[in-house]
Structures are given as C-alpha cells and as structure tokens.
C-alpha positions as CSV (number, residue, x, y, z in Angstrom):
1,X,-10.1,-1.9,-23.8
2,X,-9.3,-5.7,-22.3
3,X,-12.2,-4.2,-19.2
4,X,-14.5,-3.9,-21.7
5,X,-13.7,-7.4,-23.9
6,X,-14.0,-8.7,-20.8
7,X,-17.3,-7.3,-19.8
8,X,-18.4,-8.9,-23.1
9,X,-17.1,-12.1,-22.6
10,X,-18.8,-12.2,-19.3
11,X,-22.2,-11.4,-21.3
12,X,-21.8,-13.8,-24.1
13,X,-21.4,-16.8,-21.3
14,X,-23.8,-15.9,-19.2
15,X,-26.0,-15.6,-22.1
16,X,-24.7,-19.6,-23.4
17,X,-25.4,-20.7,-19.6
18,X,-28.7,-19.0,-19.4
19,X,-30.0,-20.8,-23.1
20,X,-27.8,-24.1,-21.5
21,X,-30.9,-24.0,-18.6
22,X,-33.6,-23.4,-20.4
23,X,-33.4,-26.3,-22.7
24,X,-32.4,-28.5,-19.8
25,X,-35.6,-26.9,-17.9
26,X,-37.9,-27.8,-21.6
27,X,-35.8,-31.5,-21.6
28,X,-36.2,-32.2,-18.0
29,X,-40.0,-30.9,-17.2
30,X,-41.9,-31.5,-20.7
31,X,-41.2,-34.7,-21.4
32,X,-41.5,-36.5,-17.9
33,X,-44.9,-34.0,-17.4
34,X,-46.6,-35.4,-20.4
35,X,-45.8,-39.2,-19.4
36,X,-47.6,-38.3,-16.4
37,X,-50.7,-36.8,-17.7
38,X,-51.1,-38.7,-20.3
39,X,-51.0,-41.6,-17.6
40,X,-54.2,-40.2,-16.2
41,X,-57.3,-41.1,-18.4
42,X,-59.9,-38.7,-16.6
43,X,-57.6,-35.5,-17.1
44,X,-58.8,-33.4,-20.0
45,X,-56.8,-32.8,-23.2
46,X,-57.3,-29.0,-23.0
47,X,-55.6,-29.3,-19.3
48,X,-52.4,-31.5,-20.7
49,X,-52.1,-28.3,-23.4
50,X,-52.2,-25.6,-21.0
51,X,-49.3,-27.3,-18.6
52,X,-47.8,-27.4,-21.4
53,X,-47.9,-23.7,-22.4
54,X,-47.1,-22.8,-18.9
55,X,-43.9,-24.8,-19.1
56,X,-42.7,-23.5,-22.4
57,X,-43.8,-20.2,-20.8
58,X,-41.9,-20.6,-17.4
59,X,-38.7,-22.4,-19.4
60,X,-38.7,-19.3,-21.5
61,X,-38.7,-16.9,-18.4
62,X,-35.2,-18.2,-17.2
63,X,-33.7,-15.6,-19.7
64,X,-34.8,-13.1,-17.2
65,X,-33.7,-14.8,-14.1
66,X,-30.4,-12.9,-13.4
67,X,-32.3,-9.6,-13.5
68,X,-35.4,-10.4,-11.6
69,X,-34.7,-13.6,-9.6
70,X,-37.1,-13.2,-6.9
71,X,-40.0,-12.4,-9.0
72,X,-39.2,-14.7,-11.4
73,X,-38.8,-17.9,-8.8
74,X,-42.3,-16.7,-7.3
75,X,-44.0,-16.7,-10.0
76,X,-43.0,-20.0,-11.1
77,X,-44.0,-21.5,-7.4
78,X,-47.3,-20.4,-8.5
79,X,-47.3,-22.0,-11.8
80,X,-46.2,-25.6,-10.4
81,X,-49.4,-26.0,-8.2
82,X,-51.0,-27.1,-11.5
83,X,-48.5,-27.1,-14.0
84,X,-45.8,-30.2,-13.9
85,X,-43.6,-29.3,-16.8
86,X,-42.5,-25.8,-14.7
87,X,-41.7,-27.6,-11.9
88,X,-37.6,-27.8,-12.9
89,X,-37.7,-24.6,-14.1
90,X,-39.0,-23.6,-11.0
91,X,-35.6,-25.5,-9.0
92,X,-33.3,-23.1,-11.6
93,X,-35.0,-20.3,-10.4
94,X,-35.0,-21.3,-6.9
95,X,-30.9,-22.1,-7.4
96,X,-30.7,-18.4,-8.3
97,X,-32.5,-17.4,-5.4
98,X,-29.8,-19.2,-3.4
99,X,-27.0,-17.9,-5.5
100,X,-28.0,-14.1,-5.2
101,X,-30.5,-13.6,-2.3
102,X,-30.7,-14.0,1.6
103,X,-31.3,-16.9,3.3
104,X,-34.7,-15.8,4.6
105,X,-35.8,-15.7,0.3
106,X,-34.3,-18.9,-0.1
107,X,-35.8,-20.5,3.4
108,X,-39.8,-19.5,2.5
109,X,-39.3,-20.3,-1.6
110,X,-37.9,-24.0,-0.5
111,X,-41.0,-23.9,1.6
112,X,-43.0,-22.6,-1.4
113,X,-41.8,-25.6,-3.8
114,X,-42.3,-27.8,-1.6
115,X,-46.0,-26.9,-1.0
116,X,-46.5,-25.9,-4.7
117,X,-46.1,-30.2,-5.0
118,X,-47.7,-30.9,-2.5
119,X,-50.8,-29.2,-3.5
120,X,-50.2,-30.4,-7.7
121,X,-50.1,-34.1,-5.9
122,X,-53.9,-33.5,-4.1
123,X,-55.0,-31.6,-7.1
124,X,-53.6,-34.5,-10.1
125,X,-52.9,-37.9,-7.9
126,X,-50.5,-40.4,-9.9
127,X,-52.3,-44.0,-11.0
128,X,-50.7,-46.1,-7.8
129,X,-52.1,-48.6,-5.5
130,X,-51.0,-47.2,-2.7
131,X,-51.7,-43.5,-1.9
132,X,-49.9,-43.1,1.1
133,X,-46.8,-45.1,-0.3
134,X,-46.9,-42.3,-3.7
135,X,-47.2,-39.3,-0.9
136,X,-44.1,-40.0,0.5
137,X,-41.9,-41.3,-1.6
138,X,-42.6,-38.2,-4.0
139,X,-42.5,-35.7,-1.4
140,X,-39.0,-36.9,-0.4
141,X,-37.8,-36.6,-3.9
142,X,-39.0,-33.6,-4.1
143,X,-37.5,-32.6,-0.8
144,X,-34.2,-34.0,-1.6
145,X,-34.4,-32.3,-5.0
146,X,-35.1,-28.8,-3.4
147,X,-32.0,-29.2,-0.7
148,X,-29.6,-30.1,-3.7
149,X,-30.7,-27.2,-5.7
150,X,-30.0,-24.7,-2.4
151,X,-26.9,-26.2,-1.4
152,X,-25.6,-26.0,-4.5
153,X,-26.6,-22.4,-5.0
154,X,-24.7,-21.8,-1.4
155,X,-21.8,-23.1,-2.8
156,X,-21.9,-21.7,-6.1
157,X,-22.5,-18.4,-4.2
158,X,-19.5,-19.0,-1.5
159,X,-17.0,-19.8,-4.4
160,X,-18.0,-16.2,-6.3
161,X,-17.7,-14.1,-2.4
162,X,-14.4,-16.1,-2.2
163,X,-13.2,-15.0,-5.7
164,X,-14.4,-11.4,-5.4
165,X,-12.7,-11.7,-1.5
166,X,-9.2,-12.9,-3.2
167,X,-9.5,-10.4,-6.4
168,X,-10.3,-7.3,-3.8
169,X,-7.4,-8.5,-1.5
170,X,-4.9,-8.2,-4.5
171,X,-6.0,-5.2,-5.7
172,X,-5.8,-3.6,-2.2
173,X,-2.1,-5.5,-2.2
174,X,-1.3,-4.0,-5.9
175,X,-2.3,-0.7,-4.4
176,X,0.2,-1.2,-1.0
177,X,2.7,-2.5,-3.3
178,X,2.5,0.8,-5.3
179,X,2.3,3.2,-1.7
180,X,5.0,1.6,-0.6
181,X,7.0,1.9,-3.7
182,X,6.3,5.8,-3.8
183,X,7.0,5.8,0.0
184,X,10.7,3.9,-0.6
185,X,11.1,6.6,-3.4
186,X,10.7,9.7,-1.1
187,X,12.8,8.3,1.7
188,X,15.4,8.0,-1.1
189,X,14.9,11.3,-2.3
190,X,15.0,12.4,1.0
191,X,18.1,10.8,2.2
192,X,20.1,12.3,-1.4
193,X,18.8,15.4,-0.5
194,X,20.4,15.6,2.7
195,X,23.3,14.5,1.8
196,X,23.5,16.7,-1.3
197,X,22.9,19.3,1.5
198,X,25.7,18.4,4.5
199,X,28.5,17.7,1.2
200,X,28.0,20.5,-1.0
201,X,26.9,23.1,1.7
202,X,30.3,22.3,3.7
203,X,32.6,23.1,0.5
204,X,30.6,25.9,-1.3
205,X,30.4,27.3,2.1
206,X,34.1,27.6,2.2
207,X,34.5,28.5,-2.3
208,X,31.9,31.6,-1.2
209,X,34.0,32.4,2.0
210,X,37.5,33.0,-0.4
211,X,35.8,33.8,-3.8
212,X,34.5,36.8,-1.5
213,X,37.4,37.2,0.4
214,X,38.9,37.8,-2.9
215,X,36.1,40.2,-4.2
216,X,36.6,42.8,-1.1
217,X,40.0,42.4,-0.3
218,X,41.3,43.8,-3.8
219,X,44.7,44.8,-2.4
220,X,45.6,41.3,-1.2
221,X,49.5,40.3,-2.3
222,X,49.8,37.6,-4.9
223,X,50.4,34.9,-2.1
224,X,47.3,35.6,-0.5
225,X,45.2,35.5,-4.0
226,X,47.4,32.4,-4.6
227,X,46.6,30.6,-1.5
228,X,42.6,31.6,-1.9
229,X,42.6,30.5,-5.1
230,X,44.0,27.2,-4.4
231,X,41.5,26.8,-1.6
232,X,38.6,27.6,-4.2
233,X,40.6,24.8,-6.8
234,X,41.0,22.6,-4.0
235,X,37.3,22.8,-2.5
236,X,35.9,22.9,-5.8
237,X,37.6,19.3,-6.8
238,X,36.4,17.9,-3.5
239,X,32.9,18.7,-4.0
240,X,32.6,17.4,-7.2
241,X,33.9,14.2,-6.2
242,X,31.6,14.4,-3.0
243,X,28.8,14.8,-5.7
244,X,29.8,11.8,-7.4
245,X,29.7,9.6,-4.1
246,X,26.4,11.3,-3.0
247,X,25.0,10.5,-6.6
248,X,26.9,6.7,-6.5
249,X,24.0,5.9,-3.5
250,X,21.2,5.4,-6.4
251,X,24.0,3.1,-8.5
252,X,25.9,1.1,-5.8
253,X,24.7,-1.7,-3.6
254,X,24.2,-1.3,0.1
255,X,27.6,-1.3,1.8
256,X,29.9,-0.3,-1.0
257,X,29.9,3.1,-0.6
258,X,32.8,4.7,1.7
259,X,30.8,7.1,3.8
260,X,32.3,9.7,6.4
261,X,32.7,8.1,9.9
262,X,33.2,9.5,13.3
263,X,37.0,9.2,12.9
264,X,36.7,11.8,9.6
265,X,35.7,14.5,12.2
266,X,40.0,15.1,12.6
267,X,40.2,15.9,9.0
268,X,36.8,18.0,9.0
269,X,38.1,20.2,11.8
270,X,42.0,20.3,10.5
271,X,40.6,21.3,7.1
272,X,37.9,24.5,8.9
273,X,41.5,25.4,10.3
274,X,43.5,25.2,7.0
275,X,40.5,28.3,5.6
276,X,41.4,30.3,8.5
277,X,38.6,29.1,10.9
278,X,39.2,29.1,14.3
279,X,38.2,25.3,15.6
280,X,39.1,23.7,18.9
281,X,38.4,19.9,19.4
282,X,37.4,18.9,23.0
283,X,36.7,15.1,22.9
284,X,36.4,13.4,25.9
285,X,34.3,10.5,24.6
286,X,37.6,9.2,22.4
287,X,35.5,8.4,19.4
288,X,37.4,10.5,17.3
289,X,40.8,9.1,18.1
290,X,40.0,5.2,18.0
291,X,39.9,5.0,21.8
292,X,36.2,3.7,22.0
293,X,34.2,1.8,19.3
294,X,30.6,3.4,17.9
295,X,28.3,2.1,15.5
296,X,28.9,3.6,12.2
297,X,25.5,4.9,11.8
298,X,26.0,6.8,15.1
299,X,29.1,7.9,13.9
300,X,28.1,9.0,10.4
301,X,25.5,10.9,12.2
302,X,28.0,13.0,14.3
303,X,30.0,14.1,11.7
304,X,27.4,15.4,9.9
305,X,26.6,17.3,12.9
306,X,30.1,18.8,13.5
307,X,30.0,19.2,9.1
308,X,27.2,21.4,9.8
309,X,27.9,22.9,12.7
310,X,31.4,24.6,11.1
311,X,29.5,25.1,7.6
312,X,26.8,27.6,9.6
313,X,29.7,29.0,11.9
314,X,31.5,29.9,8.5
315,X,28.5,30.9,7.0
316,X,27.2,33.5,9.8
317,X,29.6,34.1,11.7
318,X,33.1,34.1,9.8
319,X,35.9,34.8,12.1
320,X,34.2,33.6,14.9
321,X,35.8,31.3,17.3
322,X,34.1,27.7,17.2
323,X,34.4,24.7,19.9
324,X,33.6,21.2,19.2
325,X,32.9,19.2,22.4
326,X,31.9,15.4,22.4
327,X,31.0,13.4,26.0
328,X,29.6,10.3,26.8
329,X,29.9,6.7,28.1
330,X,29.4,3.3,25.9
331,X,26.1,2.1,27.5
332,X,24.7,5.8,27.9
333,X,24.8,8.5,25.6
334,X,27.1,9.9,22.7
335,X,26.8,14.2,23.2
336,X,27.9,16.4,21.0
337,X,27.6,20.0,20.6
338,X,28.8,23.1,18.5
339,X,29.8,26.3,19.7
340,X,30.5,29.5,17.8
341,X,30.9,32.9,19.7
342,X,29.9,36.2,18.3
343,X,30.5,37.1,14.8
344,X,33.7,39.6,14.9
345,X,32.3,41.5,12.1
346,X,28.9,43.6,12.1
347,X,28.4,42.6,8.6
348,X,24.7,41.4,7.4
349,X,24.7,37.4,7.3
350,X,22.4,35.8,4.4
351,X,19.6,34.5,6.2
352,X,19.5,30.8,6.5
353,X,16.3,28.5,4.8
354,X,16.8,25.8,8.0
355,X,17.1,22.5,6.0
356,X,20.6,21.9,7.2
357,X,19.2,21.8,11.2
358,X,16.0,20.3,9.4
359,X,17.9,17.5,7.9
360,X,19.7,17.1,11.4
361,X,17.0,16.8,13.2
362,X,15.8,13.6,10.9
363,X,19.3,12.2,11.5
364,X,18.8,12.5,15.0
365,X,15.1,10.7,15.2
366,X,16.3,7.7,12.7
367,X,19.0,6.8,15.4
368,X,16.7,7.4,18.3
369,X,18.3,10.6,19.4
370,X,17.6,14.7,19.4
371,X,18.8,17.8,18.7
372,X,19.0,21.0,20.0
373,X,19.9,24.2,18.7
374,X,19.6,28.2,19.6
375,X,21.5,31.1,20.7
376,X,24.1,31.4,23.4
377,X,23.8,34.0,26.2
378,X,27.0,35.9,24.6
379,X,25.3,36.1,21.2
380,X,26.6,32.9,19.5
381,X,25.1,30.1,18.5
382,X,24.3,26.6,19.9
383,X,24.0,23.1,18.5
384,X,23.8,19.9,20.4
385,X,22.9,16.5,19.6
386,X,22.2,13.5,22.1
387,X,22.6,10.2,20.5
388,X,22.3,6.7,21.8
389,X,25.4,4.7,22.2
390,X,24.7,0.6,23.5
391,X,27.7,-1.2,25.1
C-alpha cells in the first residue's frame, strides 16, 4: 500500500515538473523567437507562423521526453535549423539526454545543437553591423548554454546513481541485519539445546537407571526400594532446577549465570559413585583440585566431556567400570579422556541418536580443540578430547 502511494506520488511530480518545462520551454523560446523575426523585414509572415507552430509543437513534445528521450531530443535538433522558438526546448531535451543516456548520445546531440544554430544563423542572419562580431558572440552563447545544460544533466544524473547506490546499500544492510539476526538466533538455539542435552541427559540417565532397577528387581528389600527411590527424588529435583538454569540463559545477562566449572568434575564423579557406578579419577593435570588455573570456558568444556562420558557409560554399559584421566601442561594441551570397559551384562543397550558426541564435538571446535571417540580393543568404549590450554 505506502509502495504503491508512492509510485503515485512519484507520477504526479514528474507529471508537475514535466508541465513546469514546457511552459518555461513556450516562455523562454516564443517570445525571444518572435523579437527576432519580427526584427527582420525581408522574412515572410507565413515563415514567422510556422516557427511558431513548430515551437508550440516541440514545447508540447516534452510530455514525452522521459519515455522517448533520444528520439525526442533528435527530432528537435532538426526542428531548430529553422525554427528559433524550439531551440530551448531542444536544451530540455538535450538535459534529459544527459540525465538518462551515454555519454557518446550526449557528446554528438551537443554537437547536433550546436550545428543546428549554426546553420539557423547562415539560413536567418540577425540585423548587426558586424557579421563576424554576431557569429561569435552567439555561437559562444550558445556553446556556453549547451555545456550548462550537460553538466547539469551529469549532476542531476550522479546525485539519482548516488541515491539509488545509498538506498541499495541499506537494503542489502537491512537484509545482513536480518541474516545475522536469524544466524544469532540458531547459535542460541543451538547452544540451549546442548545444554538441555549434557543437564537433562546426565540425570534422566541416572532416574531410568533406578526406575528400572526397580521394575526388574521386584524382590528388592524396602531399603533398597528406599534408597532408589530417593535417588529418583533426588535426581529428579536436580534436573528440574538444572532446567531452570539452562532456561535462565535466554533471561539473564552475560556472566550471571553460575555454570559448571572444571572444579565440579569431583562432585560429577562422587555423585556416578553414589548410583553405584564404578568411577576412578586419574588427574595428573591438577585442574580439578585447584592446583593449576584454566580458563573457564576450557573448563566448562571438560566437564561436559566427563558429564557425558559417565551419562553414555551408564547408559550402555551399566556396571561397567569407568576411568577418568586428565593430562597436560599450562602452555600445551588440556587431555582428557573417558574409559568404560565391557558392559558386565549381555543385555540389549537402546541405541544411541549421537547428539551428545555431536554436541561435543562443537564444544571442542569453539575452543579450538578435538575430539575423539570409538571402541576400545577389549570392547569398551573410548572418548578423548584435546583442548588448548595458554600459559
């Protein structure tokens, strides 16, 4: 709707400026054309009417000149070798040439108005005394009034590319503006859905563990169901509230958020061993205890590897032994790596979709490490991550 009142706002004036030139072309190449020929006694009457028809005519042509410019400033070239009062319609529809055409148009119509007077000039010569002194002091009007009328056509047509250059550079900046937007709003979605993933796939992991322990072990003694069923409670209450922290990164500014660190890795592994996982810590780095500083972004990262690590362990291969190690220097490398030996039960595993590793594996690249991940010769499973760690 507002394209389309624009589109007629756009007519309307160009309409008002098109009327605007052809009265100043009647005003400004009538009037001045009949003081001339009626300053020459020998010229017909019948001649001083037709110039005058062909400048009414050629004043009336300007409505056309936005659709046919180059035919239209032609034309009127022709009509000035013996017509004066086309002569400034003719510069209107040279100044169009300029605005809209190349400069080879414009270079042989300035050529062709130029001649076009020179040749009225030889055909009706002015009452002077001195011939040679009206030759040139006419023909450098005339040349000076042809040069303003293409330089100002240049400009006119400089400032219009430069508008169309600055409305094409917004758009294309409303349109980066947008893709970049849509591109922040994946990332996001991106980074809650991984962490939606490493939270809630660490504790349902361990409700599905004891609601199924539960399910097949049916002649368990009330302290057993009790202590599964405060593990389920327990769990349960945790990863709601880890929902609610996940969730709290759309909601709370950058920074205010208390996210795992490397030091949390402790309490990840004490808790495995509190659901009857067997976990054994082997950290030669120190990270974990405080002994060497590592940027928390690092840090965050390996936990989510060792969160993952014991949530597949559970998941495949419950009962199976797992072994945590951690190596590196500051200045080097940060390695860690997840070990789980052979399932101790021959029961069918659910099969695994691969986000978790998936979503790993993107950790890994942000922070300009890798990952690694497969079976072990004695039919476990491996998971290793290299990460960068500065001095």
């Amino acid at each position: 709707m507002d394209d389309t009142a624009g589109t007629r706002r756009d007519v309307a004036r160009d309409r008002i400026v098109d009327g605007g030139l052809i009265v100043i072309a009647a005003l400004a190449g009538l009037y001045p054309a009949a003081n001339w020929l009626e300053s020459l006694p020998t010229l017909p009457l019948w001649v001083l009417h037709l110039d005058h028809i062909a400048g009414v005519l050629g004043c009336l042509a300007l409505w056309w000149r936005r659709r046919f410019p180059l035919a239209l400033a032609v034309g009127l070239v022709v009509l000035s070798t013996f017509s004066l009062s086309v002569s400034f319609a003719a510069l209107i529809a040279l100044f169009t040439v300029a605005v809209h055409r190349s400069a080879r148009a414009i270079a042989v119509l300035a050529v062709g108005n130029l001649l076009s007077f020179g040749i009225f000039l030889v055909l009706r010569p002015g009452p002077t005394t001195s011939w040679s002194t009206s030759w040139s002091m006419l023909l450098s009007l005339q040349v000076t009034v042809i040069v303003c009328a293409v330089v100002w056509g240049l400009l006119v047509r400089s400032r219009r590319q430069l508008i169309a250059s600055l409305r094409e550079r917004a758009a294309a900046a409303e349109v980066e503006a947008r893709f970049r937007a849509e591109r922040s709003q994946h990332e996001a979605r991106e980074t809650l859905a991984r962490e939606m993933h490493d939270v809630l796939g660490h504790r349902l992991s361990i409700l599905s563990v004891h609601a199924g322990a539960l399910a097949y072990h049916r002649g368990a003694s009330p302290d057993e169901v009790a202590r599964a069923s405060e593990v389920i409670r327990e769990n349960a209450h945790r990863a709601l509230q880890d929902l609610r922290e996940v969730i709290g990164v759309l909601r709370a500014p950058v920074g205010e958020l208390p996210l795992p660190g490397v030091e949390d890795v402790i309490e990840l592994i004490d808790e495995a061993q509190r659901v009857s996982t067997r976990v054994e810590l082997r950290d030669d780095s120190e990270v974990t205890t405080g002994g060497r500083a590592v940027h928390a972004t690092i840090g965050r990262t390996l936990y989510r590897l060792v969160q993952e690590g014991l949530t597949n362990a559970r998941k495949h291969a419950p009962g199976a032994p797992v072994v945590v190690r951690i190596t590196g220097e500051p200045g080097d490398h940060l390695a860690a790596e997840i070990v789980n030996e052979r399932p101790s039960t021959s029961s069918t595993q659910p099969a695994g979709s691969g986000e978790g590793l998936r979503g790993l594996a993107e950790r890994a690249a942000l922070v300009g490490g890798q990952l690694e991940h497969g079976p072990t010769g004695s039919g476990g499973w491996r998971v290793a991550m290299r990460l960068p760690w500065p001095a």
